[in-house]
C-alpha positions as CSV (number, residue, x, y, z in Angstrom):
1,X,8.0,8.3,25.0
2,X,5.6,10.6,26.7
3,X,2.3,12.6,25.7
4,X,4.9,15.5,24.7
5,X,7.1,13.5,22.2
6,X,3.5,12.1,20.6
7,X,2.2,15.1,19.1
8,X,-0.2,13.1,17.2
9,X,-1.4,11.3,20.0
10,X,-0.8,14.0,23.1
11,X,-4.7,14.9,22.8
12,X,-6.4,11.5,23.2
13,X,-7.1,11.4,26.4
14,X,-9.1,14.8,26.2
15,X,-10.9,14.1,23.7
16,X,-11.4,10.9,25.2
17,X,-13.1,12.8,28.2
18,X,-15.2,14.3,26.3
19,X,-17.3,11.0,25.7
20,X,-16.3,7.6,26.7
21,X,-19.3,5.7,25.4
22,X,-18.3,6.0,21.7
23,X,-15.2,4.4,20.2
24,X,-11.6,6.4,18.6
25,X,-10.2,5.1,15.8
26,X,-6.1,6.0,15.6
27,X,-4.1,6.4,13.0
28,X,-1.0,4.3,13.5
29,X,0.8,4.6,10.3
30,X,1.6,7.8,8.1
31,X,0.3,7.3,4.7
32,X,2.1,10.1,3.0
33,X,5.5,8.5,2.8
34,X,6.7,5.6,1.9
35,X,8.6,4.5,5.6
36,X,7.0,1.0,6.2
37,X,6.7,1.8,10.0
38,X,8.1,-1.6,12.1
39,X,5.8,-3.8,13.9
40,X,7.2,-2.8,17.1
41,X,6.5,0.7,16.7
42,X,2.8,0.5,15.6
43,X,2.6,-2.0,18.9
44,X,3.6,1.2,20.9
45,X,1.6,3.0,19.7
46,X,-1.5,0.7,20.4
47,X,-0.2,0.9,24.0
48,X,-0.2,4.2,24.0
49,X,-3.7,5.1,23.3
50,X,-4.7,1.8,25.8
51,X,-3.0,3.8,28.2
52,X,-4.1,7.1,27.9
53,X,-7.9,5.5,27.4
54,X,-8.1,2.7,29.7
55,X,-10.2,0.4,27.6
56,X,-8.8,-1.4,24.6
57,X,-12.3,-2.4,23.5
58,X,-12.8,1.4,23.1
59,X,-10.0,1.4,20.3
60,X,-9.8,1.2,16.4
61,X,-6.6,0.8,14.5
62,X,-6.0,2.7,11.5
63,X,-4.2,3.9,8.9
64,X,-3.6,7.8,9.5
65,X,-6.2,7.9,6.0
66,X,-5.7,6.3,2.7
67,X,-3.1,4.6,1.1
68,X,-3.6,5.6,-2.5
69,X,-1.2,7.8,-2.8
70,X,1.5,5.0,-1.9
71,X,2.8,1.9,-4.3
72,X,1.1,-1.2,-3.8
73,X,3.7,-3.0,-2.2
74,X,3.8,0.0,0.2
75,X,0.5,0.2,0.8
76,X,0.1,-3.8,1.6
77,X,3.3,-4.1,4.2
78,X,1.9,-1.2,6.3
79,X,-1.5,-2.5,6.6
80,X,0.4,-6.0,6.9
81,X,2.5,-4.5,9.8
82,X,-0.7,-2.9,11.0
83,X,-2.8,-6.0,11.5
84,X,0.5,-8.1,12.8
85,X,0.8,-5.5,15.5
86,X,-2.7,-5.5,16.2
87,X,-2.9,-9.4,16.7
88,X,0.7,-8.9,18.9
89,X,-1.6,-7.1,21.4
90,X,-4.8,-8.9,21.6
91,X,-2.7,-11.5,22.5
92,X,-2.1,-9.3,25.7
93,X,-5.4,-8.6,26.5
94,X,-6.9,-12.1,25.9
């Protein structure tokens, strides 16, 4: 996918521009619906914005907000998902 298909994402690296000495957090999963979004898809979306950064130390991996408005069970397999994906790519960059 490129920066057109990820509307969420397409701005990153401007804003990125605008100061790298601070840190982004990104929003990896949608919170308002109940999709549980695969392992492999948050991973690519890690990679994205380590892409269009440069510097994974520069990244924080989030929900898109909270998860209140989900079911339990909802809430903890995206976050579970989340954190898999995120130890998936620290793996890469170790």
């Amino acid at each position: 996918m490129g920066r057109s298909e990820r509307k969420a994402f397409a701005e990153l690296p401007d804003l990125w521009s605008i100061d790298g000495s601070k840190f982004i957090g990104i929003g990896v999963t949608d919170v308002h619906i109940d999709f549980i979004e695969p392992v492999k898809l948050i991973e690519d979306r890690i990679k994205y914005a380590i892409k269009s950064i440069g510097d994974p130390e520069k990244i924080r991996v989030n929900p898109d907000c909270g998860l209140r408005t989900r079911s339990r069970e909802v809430g903890y397999t995206k976050l579970a998902n989340m954190t898999e994906a995120v130890r998936n790519i620290r793996k890469d960059y170790s």
